[in-house]
PDB file of N, CA, C and O in Angstrom, chain B, residues numbered from 101:
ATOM      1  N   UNK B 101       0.391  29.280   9.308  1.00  0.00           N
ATOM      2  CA  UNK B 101      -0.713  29.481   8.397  1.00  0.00           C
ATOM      3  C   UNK B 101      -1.039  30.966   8.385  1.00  0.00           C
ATOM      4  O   UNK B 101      -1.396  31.512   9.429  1.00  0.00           O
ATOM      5  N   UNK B 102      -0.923  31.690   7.162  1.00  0.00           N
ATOM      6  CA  UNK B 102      -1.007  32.884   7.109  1.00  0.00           C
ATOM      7  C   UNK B 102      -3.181  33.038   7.363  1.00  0.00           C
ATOM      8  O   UNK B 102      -3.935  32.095   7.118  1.00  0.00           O
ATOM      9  N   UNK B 103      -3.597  34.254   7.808  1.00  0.00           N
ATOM     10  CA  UNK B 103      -4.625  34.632   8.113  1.00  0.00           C
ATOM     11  C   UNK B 103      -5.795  34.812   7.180  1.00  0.00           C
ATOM     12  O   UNK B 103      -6.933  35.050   7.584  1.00  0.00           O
ATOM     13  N   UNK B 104      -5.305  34.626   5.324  1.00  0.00           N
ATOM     14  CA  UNK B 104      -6.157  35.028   4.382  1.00  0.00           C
ATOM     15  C   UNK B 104      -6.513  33.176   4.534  1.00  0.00           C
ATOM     16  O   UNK B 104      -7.701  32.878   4.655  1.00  0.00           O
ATOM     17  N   UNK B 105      -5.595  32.169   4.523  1.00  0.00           N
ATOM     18  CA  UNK B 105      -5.492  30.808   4.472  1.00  0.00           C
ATOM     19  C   UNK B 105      -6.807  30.405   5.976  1.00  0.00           C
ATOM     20  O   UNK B 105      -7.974  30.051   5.809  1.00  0.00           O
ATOM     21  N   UNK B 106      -6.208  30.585   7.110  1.00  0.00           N
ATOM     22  CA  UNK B 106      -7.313  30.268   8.280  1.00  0.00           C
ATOM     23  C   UNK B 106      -8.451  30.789   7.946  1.00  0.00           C
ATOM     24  O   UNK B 106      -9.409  30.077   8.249  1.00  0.00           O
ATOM     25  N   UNK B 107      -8.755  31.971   7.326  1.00  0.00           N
ATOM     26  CA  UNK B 107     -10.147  32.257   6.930  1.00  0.00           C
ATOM     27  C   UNK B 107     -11.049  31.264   6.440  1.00  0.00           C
ATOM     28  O   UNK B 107     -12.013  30.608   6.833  1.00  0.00           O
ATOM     29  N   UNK B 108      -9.920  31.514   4.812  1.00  0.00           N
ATOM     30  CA  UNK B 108     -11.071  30.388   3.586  1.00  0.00           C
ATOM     31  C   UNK B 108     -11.196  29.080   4.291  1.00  0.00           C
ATOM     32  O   UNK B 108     -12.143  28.406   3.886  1.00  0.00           O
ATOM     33  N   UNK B 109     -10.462  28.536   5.267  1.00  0.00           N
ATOM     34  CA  UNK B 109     -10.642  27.013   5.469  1.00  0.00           C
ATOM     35  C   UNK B 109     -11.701  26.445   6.639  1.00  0.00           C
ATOM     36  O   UNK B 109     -12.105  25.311   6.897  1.00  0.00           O
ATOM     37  N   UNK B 110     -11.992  27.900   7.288  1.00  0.00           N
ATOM     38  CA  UNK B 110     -12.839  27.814   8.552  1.00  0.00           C
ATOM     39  C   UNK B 110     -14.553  27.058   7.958  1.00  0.00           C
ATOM     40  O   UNK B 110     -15.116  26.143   8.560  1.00  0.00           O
ATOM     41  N   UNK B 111     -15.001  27.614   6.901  1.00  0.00           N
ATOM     42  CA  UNK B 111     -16.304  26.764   6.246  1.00  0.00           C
ATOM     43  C   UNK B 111     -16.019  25.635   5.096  1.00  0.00           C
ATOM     44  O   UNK B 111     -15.725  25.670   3.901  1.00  0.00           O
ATOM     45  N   UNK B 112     -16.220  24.782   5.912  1.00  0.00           N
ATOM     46  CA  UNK B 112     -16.150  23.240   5.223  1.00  0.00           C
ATOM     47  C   UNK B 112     -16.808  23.585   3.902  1.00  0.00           C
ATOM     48  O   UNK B 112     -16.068  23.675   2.922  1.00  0.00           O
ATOM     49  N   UNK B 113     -17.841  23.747   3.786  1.00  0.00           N
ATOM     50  CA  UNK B 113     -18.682  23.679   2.982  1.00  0.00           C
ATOM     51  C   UNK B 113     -18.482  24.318   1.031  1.00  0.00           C
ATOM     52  O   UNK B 113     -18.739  23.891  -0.095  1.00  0.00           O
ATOM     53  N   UNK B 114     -17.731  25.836   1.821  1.00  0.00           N
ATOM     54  CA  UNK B 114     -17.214  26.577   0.719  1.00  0.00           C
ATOM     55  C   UNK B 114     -16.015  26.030   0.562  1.00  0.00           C
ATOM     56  O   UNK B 114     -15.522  26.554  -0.437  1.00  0.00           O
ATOM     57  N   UNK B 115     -15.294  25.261   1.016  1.00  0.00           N
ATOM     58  CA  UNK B 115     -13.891  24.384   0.599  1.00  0.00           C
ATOM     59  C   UNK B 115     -14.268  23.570  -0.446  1.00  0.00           C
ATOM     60  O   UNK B 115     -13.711  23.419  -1.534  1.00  0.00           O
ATOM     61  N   UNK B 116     -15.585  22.897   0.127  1.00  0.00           N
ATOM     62  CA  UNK B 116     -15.916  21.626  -0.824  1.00  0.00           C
ATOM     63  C   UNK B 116     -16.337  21.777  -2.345  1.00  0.00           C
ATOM     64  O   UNK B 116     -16.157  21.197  -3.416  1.00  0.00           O
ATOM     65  N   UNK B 117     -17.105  23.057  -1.758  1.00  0.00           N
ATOM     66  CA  UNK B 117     -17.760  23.651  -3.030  1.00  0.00           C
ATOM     67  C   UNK B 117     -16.538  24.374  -4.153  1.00  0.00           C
ATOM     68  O   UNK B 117     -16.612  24.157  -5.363  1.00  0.00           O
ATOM     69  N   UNK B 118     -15.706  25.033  -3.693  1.00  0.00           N
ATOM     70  CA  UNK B 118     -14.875  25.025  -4.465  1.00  0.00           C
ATOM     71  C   UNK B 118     -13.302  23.932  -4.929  1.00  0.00           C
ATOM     72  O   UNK B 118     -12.329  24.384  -5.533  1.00  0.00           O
ATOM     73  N   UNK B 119     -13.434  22.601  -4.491  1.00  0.00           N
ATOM     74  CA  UNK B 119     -12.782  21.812  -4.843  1.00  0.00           C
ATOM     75  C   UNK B 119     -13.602  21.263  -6.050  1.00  0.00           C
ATOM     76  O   UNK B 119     -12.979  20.856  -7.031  1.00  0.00           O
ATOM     77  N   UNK B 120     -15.094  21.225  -6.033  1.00  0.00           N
ATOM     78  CA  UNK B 120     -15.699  20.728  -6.745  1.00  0.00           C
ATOM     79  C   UNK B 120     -15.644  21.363  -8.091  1.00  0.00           C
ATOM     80  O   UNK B 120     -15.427  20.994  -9.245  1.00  0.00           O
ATOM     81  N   UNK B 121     -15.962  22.591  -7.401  1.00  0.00           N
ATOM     82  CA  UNK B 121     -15.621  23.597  -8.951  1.00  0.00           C
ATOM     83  C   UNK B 121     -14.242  23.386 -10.139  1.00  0.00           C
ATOM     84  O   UNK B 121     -14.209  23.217 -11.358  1.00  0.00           O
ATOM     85  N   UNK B 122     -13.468  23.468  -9.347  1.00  0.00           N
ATOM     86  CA  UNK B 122     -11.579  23.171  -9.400  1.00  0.00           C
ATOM     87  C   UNK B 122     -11.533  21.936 -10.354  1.00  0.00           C
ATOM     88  O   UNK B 122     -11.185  21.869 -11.533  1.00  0.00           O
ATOM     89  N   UNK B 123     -12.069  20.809  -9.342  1.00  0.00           N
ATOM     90  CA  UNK B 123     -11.571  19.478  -9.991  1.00  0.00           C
ATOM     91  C   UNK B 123     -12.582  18.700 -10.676  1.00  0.00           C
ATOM     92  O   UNK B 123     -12.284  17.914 -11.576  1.00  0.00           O
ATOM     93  N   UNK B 124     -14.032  18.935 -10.188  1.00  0.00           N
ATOM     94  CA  UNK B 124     -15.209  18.489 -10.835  1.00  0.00           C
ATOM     95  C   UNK B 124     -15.442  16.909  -9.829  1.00  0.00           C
ATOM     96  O   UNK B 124     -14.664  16.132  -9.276  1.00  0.00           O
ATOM     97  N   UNK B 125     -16.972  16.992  -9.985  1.00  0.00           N
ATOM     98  CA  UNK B 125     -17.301  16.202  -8.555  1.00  0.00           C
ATOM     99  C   UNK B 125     -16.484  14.444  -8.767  1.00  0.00           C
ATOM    100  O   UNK B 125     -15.895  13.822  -7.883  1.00  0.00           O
ATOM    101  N   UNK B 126     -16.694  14.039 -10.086  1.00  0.00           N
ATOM    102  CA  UNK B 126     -15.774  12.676 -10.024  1.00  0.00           C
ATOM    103  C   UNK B 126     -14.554  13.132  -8.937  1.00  0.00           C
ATOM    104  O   UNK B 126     -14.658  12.833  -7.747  1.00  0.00           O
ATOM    105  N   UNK B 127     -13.654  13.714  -9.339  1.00  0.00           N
ATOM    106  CA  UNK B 127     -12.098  13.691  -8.697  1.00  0.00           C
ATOM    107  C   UNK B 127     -12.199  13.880  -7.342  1.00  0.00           C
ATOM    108  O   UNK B 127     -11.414  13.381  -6.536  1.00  0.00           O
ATOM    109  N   UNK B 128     -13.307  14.711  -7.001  1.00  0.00           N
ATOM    110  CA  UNK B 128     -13.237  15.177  -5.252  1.00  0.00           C
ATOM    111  C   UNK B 128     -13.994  14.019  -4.935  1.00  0.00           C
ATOM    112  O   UNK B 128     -13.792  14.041  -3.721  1.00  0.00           O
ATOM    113  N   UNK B 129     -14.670  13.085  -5.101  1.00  0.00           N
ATOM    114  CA  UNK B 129     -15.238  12.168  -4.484  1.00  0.00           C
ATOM    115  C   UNK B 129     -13.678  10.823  -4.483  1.00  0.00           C
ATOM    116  O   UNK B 129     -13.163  10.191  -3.560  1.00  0.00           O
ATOM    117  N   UNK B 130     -13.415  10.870  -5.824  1.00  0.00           N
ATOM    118  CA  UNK B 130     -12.524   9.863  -5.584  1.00  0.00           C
ATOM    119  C   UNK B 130     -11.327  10.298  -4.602  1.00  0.00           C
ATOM    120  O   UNK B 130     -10.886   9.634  -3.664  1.00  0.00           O
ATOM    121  N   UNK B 131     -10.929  11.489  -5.010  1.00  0.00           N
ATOM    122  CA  UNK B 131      -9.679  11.780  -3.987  1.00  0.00           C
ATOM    123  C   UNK B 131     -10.565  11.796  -2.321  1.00  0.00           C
ATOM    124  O   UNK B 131      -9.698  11.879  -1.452  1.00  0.00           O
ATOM    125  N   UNK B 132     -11.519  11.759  -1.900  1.00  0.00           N
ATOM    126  CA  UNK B 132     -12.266  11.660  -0.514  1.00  0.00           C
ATOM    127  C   UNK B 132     -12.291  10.195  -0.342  1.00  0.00           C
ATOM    128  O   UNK B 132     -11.822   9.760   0.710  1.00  0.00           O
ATOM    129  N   UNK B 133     -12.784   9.329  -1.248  1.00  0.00           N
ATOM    130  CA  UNK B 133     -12.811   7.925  -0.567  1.00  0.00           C
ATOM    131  C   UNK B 133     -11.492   7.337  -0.633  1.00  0.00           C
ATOM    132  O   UNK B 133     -11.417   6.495   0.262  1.00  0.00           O
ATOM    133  N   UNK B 134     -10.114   7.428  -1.484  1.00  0.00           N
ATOM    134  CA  UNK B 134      -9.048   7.179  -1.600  1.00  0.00           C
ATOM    135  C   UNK B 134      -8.274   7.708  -0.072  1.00  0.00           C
ATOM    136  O   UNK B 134      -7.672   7.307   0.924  1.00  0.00           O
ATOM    137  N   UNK B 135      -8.594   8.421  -0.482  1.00  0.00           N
ATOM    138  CA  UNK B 135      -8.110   9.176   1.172  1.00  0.00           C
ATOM    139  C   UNK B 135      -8.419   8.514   2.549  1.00  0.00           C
ATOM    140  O   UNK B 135      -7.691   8.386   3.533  1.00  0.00           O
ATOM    141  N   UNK B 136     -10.003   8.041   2.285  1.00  0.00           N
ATOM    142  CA  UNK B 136     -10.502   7.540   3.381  1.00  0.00           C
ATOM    143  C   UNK B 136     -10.006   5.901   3.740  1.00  0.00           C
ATOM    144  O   UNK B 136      -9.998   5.258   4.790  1.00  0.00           O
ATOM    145  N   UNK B 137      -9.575   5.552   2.225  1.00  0.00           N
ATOM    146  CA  UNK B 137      -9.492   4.016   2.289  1.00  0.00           C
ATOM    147  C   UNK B 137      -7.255   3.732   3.092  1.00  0.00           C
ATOM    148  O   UNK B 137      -6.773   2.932   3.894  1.00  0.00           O
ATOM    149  N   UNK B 138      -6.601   4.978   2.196  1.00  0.00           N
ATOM    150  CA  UNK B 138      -5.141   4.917   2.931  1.00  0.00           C
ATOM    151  C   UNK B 138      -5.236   5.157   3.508  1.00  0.00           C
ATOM    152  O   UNK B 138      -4.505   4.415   4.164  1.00  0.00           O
ATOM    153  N   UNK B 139      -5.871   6.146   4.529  1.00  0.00           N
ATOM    154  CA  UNK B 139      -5.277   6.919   5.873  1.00  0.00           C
ATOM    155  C   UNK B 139      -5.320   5.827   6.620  1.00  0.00           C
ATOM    156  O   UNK B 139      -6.168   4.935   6.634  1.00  0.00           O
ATOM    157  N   UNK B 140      -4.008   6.000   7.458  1.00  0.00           N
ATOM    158  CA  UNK B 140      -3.208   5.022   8.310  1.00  0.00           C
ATOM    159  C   UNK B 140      -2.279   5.811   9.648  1.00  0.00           C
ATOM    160  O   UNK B 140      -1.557   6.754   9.324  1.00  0.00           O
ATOM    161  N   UNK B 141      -2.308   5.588  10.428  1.00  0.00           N
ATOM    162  CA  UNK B 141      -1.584   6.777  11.025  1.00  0.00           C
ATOM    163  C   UNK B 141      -0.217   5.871  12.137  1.00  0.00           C
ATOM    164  O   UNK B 141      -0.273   4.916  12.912  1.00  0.00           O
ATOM    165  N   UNK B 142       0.786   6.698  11.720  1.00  0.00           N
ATOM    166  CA  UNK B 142       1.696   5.990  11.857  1.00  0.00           C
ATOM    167  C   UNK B 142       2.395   5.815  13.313  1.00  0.00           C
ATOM    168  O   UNK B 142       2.262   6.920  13.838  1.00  0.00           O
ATOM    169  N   UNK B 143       2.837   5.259  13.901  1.00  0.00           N
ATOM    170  CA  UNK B 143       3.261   5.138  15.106  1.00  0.00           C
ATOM    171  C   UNK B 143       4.811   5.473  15.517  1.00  0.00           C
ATOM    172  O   UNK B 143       5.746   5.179  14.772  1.00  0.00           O
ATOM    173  N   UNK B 144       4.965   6.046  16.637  1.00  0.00           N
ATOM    174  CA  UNK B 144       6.522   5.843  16.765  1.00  0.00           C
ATOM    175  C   UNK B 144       6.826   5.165  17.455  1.00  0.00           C
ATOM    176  O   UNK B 144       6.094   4.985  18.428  1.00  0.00           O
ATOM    177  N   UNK B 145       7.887   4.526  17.351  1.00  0.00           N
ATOM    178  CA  UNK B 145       8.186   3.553  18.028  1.00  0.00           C
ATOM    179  C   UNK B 145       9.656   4.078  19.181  1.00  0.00           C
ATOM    180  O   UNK B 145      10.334   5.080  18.954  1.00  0.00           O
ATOM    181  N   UNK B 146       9.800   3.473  19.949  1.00  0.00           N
ATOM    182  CA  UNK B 146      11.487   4.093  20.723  1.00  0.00           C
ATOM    183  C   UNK B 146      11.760   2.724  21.221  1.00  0.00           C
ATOM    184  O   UNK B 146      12.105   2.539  22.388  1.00  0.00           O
ATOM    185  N   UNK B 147      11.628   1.855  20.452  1.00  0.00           N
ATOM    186  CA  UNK B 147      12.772   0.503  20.480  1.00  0.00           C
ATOM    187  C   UNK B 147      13.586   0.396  20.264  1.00  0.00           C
ATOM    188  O   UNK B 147      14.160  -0.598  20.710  1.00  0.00           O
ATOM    189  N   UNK B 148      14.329   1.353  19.379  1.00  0.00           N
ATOM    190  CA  UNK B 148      15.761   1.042  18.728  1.00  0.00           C
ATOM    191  C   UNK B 148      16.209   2.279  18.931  1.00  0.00           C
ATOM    192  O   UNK B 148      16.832   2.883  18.058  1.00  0.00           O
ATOM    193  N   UNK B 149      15.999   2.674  19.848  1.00  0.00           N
ATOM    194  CA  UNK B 149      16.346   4.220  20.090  1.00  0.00           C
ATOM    195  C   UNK B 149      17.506   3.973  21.498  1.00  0.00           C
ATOM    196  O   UNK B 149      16.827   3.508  22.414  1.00  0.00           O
ATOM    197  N   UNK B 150      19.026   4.132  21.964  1.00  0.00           N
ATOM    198  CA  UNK B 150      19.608   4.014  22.340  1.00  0.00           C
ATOM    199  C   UNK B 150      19.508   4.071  23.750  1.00  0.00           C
ATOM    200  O   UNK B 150      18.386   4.539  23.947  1.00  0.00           O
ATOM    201  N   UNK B 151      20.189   3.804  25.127  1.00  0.00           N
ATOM    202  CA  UNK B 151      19.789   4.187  26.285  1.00  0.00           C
ATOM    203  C   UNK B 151      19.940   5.687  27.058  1.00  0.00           C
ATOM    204  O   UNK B 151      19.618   6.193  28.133  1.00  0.00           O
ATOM    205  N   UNK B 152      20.693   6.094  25.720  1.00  0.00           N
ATOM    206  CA  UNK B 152      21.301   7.848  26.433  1.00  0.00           C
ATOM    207  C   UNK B 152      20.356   8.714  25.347  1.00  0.00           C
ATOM    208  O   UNK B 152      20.467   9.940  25.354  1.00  0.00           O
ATOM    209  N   UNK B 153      19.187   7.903  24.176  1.00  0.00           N
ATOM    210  CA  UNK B 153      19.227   9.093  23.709  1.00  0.00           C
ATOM    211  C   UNK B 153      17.197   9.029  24.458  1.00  0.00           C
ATOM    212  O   UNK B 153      16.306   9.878  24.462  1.00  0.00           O
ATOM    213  N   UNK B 154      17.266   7.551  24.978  1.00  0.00           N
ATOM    214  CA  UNK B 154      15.641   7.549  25.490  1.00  0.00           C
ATOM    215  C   UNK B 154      15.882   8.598  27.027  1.00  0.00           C
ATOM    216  O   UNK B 154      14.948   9.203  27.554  1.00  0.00           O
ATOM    217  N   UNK B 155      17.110   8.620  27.469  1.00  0.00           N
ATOM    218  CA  UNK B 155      17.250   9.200  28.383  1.00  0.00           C
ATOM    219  C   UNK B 155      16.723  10.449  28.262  1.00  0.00           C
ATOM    220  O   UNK B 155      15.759  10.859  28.909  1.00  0.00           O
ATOM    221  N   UNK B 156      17.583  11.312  27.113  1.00  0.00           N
ATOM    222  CA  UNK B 156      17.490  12.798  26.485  1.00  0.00           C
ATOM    223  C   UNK B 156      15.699  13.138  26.105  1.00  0.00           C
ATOM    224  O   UNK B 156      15.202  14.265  26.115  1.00  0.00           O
ATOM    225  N   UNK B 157      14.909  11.756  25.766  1.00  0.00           N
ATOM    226  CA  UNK B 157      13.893  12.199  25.565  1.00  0.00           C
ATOM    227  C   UNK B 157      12.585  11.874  26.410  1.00  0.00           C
ATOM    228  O   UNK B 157      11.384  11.871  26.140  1.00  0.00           O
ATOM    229  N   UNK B 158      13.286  11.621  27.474  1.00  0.00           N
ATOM    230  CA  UNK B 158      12.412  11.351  28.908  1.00  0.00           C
ATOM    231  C   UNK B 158      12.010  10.065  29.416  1.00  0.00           C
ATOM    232  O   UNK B 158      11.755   9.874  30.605  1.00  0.00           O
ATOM    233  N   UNK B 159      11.948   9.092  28.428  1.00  0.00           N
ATOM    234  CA  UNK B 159      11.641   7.511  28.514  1.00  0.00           C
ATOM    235  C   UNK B 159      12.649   6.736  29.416  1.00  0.00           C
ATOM    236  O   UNK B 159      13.827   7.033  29.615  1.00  0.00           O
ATOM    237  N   UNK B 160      12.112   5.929  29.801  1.00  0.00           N
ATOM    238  CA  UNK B 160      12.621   4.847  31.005  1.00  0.00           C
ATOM    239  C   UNK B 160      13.918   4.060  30.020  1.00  0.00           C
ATOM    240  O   UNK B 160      13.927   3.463  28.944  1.00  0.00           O
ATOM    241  N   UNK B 161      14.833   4.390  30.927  1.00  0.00           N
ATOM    242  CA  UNK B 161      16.137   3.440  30.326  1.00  0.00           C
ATOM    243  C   UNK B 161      15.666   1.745  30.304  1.00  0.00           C
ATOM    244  O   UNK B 161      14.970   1.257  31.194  1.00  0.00           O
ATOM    245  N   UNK B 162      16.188   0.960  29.109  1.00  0.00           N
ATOM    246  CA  UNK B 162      15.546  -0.647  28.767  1.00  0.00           C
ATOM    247  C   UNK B 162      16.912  -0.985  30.005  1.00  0.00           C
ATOM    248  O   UNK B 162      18.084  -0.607  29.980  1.00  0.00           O
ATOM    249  N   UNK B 163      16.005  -2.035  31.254  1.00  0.00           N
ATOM    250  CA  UNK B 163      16.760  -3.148  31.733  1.00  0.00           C
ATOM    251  C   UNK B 163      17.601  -4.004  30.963  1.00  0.00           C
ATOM    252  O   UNK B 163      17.115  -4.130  29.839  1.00  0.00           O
ATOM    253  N   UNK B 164      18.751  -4.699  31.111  1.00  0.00           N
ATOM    254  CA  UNK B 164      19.401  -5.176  30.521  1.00  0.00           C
ATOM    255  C   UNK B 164      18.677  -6.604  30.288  1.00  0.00           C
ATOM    256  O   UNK B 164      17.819  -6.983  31.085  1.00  0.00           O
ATOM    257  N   UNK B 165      19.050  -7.379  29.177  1.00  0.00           N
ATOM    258  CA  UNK B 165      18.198  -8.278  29.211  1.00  0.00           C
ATOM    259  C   UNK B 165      19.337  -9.822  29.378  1.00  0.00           C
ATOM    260  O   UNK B 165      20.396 -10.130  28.833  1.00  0.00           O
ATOM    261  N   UNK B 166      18.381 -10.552  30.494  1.00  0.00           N
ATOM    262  CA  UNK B 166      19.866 -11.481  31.004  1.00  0.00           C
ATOM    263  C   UNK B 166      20.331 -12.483  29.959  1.00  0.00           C
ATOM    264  O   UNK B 166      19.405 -13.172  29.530  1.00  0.00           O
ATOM    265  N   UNK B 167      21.358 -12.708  29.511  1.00  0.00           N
ATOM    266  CA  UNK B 167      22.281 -13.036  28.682  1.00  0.00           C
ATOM    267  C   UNK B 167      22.527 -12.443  27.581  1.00  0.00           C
ATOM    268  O   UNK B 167      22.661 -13.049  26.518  1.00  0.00           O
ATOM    269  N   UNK B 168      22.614 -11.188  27.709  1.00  0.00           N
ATOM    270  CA  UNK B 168      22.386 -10.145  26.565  1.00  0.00           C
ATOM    271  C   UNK B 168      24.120  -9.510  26.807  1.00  0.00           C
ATOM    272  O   UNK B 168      24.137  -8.904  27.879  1.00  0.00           O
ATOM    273  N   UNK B 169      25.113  -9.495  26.323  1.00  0.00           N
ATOM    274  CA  UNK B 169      26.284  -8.895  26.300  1.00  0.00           C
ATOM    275  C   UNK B 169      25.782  -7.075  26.659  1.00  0.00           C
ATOM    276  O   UNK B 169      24.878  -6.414  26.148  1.00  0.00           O
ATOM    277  N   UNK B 170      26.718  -6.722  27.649  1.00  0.00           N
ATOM    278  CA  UNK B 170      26.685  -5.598  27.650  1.00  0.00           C
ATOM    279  C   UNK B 170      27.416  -4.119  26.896  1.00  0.00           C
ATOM    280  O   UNK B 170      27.269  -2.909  27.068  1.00  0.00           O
ATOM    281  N   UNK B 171      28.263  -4.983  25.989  1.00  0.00           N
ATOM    282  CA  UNK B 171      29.049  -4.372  25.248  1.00  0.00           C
ATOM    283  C   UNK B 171      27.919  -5.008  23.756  1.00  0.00           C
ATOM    284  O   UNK B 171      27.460  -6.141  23.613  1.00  0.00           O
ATOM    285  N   UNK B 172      27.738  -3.673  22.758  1.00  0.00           N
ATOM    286  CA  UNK B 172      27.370  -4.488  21.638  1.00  0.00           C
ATOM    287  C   UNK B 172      28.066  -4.952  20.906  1.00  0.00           C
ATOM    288  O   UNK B 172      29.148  -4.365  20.905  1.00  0.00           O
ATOM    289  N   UNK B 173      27.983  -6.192  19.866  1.00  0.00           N
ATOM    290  CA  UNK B 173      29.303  -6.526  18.907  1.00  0.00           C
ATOM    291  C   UNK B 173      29.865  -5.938  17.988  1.00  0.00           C
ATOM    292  O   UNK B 173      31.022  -6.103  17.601  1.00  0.00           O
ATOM    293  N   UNK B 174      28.993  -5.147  17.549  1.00  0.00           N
ATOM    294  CA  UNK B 174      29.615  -4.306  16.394  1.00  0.00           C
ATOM    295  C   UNK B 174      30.741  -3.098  17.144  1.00  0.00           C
ATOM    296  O   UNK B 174      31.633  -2.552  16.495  1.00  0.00           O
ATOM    297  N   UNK B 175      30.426  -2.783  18.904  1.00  0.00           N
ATOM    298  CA  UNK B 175      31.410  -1.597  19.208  1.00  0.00           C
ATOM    299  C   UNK B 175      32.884  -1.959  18.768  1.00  0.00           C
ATOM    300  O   UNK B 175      33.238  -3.123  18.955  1.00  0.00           O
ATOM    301  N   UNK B 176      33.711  -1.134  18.243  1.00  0.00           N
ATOM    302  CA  UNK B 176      35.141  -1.417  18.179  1.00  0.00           C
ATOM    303  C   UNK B 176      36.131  -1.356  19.462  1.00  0.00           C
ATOM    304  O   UNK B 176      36.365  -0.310  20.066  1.00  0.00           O
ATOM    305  N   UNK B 177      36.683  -2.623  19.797  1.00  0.00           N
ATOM    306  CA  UNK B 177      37.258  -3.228  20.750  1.00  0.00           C
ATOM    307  C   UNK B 177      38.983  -3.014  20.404  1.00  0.00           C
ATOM    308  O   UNK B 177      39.531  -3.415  19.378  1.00  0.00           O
ATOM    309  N   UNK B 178      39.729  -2.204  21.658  1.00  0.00           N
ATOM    310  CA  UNK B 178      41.083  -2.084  21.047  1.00  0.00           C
ATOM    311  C   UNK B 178      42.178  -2.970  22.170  1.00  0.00           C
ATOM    312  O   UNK B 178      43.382  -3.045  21.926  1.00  0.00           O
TER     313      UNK B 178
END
């Protein structure tokens, strides 16, 4: 974030005031409650994430699970 950008954004107030100006108070209210009604925040998950690569990213290698083939089926078998 360049330094002219961290400035203008430090007072809420003059943001608002000039979104209002910009878009006119209908649009900034709707784009605020629209906003308020999607925001969702998304999760990651590392379930399907391999045992060498949870390794690489610090997570506990998955126990094998009993009757679970240790080879997967799709690997190619020669």
């Amino acid at each position: 974030m360049s330094k002219q950008q961290s400035l203008s954004v430090n007072d809420l107030s003059k943001a608002v005031d000039e979104l209002v100006r910009t878009f006119g108070v209908g649009a900034t209210l709707k784009a605020v409650l629209l906003g308020m009604l999607t925001r969702q925040r998304t999760k990651n998950h590392a379930a399907h994430l391999s045992d060498r690569m949870r390794r690489d990213v610090g997570l506990p290698v998955r126990e094998p699970v009993p009757g679970e083939p240790l080879v997967p089926p799709w690997f190619p078998r020669f």
